[in-house]
Z-matrix of the N, CA and C atoms (Angstrom, degrees):
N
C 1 1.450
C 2 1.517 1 109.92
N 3 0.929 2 125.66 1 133.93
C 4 1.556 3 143.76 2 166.53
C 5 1.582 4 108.98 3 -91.00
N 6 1.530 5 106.52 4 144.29
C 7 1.552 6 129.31 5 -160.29
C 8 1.518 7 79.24 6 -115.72
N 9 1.671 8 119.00 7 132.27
C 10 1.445 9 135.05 8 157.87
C 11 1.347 10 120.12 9 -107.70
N 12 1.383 11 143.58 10 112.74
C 13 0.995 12 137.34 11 172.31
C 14 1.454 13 126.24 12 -91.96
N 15 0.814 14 145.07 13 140.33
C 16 1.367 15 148.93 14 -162.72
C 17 1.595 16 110.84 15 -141.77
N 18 1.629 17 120.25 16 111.60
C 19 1.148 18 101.01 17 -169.55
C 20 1.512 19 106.58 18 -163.22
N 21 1.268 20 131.66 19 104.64
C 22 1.473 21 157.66 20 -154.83
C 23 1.884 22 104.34 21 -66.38
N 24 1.238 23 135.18 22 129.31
C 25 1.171 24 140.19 23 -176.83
C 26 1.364 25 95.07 24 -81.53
N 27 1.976 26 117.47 25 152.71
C 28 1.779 27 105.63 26 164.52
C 29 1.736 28 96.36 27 -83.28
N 30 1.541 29 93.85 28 151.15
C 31 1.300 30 100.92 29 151.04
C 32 1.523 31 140.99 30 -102.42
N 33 1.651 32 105.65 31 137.16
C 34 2.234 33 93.00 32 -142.76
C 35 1.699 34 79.42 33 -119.68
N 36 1.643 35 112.79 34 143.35
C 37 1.156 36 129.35 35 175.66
C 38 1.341 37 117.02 36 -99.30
N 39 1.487 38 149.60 37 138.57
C 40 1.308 39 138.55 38 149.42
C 41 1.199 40 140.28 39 -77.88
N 42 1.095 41 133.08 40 96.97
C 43 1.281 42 127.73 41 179.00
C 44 1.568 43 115.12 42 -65.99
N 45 1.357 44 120.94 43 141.25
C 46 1.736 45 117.09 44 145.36
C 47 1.385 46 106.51 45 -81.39
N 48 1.412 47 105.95 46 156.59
C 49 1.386 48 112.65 47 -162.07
C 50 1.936 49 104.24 48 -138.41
N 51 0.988 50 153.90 49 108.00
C 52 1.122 51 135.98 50 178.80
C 53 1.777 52 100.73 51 -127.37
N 54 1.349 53 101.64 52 -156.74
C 55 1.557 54 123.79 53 154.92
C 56 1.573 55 112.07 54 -119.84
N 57 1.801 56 100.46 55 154.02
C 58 1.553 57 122.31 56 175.90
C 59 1.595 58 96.00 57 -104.30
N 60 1.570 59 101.10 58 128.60
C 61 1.250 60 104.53 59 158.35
C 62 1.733 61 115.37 60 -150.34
N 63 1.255 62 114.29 61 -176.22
C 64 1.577 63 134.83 62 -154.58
C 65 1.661 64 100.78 63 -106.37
N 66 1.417 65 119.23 64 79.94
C 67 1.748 66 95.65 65 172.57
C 68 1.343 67 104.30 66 -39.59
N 69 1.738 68 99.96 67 170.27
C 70 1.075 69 143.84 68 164.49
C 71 1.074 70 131.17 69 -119.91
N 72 1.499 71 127.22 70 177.16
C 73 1.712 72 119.43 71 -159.34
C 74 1.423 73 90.56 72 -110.67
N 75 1.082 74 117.33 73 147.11
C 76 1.709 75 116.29 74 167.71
C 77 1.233 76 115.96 75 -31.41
N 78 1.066 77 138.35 76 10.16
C 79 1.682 78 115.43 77 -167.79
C 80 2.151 79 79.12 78 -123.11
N 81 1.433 80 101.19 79 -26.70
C 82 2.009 81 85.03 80 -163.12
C 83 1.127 82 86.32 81 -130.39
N 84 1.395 83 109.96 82 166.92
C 85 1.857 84 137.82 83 -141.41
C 86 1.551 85 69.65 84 -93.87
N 87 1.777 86 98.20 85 166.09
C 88 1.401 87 114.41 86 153.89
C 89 1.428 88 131.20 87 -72.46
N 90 0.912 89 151.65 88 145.49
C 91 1.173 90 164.77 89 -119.07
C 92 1.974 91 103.44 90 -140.11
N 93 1.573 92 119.78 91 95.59
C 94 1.567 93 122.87 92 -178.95
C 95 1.261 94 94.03 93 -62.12
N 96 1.788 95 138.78 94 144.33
C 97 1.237 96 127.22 95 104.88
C 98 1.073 97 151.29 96 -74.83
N 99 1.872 98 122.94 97 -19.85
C 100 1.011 99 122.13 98 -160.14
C 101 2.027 100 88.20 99 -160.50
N 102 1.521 101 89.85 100 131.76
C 103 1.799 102 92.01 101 -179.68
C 104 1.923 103 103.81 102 -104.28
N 105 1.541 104 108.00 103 136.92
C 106 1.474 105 100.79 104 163.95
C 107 1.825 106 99.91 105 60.25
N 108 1.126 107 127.95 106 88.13
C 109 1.137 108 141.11 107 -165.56
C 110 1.895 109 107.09 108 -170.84
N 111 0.988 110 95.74 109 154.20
C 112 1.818 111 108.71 110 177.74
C 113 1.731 112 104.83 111 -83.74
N 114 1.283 113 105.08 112 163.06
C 115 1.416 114 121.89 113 -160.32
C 116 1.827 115 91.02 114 -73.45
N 117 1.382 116 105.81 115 -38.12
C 118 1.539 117 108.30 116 -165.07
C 119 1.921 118 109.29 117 -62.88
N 120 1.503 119 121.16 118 -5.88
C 121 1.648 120 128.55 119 -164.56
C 122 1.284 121 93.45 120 -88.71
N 123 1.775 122 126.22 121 -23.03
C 124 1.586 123 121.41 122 173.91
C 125 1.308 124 116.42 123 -55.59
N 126 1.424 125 120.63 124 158.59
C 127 1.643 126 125.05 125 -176.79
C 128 1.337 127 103.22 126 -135.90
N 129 1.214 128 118.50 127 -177.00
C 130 1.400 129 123.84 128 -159.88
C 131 1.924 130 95.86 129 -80.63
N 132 1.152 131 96.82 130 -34.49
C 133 1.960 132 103.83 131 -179.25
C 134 1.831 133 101.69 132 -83.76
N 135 1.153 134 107.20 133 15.67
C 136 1.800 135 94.44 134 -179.75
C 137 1.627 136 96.79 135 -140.90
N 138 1.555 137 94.44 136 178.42
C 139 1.747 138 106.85 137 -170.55
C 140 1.755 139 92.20 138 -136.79
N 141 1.362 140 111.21 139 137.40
C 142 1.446 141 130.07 140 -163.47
C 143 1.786 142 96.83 141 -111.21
N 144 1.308 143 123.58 142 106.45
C 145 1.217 144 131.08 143 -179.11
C 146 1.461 145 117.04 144 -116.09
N 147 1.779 146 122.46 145 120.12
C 148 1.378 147 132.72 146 -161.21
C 149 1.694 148 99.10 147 -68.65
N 150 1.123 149 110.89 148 112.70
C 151 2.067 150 107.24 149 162.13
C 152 1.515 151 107.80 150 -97.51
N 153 1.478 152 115.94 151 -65.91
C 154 1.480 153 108.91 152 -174.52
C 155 1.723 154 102.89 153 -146.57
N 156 1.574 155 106.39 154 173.71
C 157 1.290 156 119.44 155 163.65
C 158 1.208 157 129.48 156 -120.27
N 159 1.698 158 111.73 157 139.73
C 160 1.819 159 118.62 158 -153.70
C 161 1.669 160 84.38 159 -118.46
N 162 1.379 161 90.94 160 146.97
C 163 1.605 162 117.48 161 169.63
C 164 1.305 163 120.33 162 -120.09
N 165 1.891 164 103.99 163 110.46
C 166 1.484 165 105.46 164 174.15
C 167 1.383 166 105.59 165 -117.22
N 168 1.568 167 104.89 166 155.22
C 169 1.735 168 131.41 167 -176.96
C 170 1.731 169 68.65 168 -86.82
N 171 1.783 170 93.78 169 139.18
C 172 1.323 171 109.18 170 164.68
C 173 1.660 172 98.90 171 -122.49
N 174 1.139 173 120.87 172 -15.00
C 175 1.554 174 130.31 173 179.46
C 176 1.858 175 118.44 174 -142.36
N 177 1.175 176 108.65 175 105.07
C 178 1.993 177 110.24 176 -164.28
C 179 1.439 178 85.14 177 -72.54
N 180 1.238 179 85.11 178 137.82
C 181 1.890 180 102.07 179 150.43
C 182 1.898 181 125.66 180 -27.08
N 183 0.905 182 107.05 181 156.03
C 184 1.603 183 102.53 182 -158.64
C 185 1.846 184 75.55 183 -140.97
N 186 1.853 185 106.54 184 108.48
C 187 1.341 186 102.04 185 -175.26
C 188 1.665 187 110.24 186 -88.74
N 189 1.365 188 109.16 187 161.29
C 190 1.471 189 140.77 188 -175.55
C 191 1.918 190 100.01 189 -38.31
N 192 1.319 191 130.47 190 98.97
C 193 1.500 192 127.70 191 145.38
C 194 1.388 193 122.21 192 -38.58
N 195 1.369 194 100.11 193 178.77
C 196 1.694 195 105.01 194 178.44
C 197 1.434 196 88.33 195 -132.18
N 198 1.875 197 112.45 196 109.21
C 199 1.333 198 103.89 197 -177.44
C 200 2.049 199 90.63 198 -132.33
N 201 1.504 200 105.01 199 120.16
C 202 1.428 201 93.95 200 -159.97
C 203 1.847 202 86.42 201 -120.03
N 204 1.370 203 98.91 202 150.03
C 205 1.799 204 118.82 203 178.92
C 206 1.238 205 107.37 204 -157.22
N 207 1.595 206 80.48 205 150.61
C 208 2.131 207 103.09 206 -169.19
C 209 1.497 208 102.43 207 -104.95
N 210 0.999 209 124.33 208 173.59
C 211 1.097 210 144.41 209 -171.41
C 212 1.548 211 121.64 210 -103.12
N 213 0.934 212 130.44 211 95.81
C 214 1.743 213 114.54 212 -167.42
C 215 1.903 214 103.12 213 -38.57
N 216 0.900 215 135.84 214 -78.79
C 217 1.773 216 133.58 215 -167.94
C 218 2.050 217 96.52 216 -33.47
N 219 1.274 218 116.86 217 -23.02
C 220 1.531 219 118.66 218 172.06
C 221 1.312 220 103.04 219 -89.50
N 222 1.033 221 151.14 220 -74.85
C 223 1.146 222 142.37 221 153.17
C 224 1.412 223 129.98 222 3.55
N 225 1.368 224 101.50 223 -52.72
C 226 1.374 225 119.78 224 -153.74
C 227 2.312 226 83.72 225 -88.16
N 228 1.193 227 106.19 226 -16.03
C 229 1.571 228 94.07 227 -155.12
C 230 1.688 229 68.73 228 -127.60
N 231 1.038 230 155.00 229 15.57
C 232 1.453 231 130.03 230 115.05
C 233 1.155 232 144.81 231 -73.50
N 234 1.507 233 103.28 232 -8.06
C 235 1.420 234 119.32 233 165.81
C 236 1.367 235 127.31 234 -96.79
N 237 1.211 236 124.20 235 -16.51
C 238 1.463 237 142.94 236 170.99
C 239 2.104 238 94.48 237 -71.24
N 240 1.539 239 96.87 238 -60.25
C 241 1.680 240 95.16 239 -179.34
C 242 1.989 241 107.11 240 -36.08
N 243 1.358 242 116.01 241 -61.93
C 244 0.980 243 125.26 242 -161.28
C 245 1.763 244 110.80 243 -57.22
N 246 1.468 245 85.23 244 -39.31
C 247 1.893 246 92.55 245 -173.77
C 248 1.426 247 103.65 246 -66.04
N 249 1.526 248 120.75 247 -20.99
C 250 1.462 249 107.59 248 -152.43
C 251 1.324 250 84.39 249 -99.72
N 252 1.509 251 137.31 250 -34.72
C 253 1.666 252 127.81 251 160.52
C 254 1.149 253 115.56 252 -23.67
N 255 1.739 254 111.93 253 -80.11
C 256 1.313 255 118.73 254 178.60
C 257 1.287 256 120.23 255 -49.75
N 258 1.450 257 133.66 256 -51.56
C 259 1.688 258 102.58 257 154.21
C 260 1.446 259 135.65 258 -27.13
N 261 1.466 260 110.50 259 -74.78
C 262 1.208 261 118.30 260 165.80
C 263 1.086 262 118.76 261 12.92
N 264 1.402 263 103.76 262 -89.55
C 265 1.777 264 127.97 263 -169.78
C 266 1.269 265 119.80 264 -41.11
């Protein structure tokens, strides 16, 4: 008998990740609104700056079954074994 495994990879997404913030005028710092956020949370009054990138599983792994099959020529010569028992006797 032969052992079949069958077994699905997760699939992992990347996000970019930065902060939204508010320039400022030369004289005062910029102004954060938003920490670790997607590029799309910027607005027309803010500036979207890259810090890091996060990795999410959007789908877990789907682990390995136990799916086992014979071979007819095995079959065929496990069933001959059996018949020639039952003669036997």
């Amino acid at each position: 008998m032969r052992s079949f495994d069958s077994a699905t990879d997760a699939v992992y997404e990347v996000h970019r990740l930065g902060r939204v913030f508010i320039p400022g005028s030369p004289e005062s710092e910029k102004v954060t609104l938003y920490e670790g956020v997607e590029e799309s949370m910027a607005t027309e009054e803010s500036l979207w700056e890259f810090t890091h990138e996060k990795t999410v599983m959007t789908k877990p792994a789907t682990p390995a079954g136990n799916r086992y099959g014979v071979r007819y020529d095995e079959l065929l010569m496990l069933m001959t074994a059996c018949l020639a028992r039952k003669l036997a006797c």
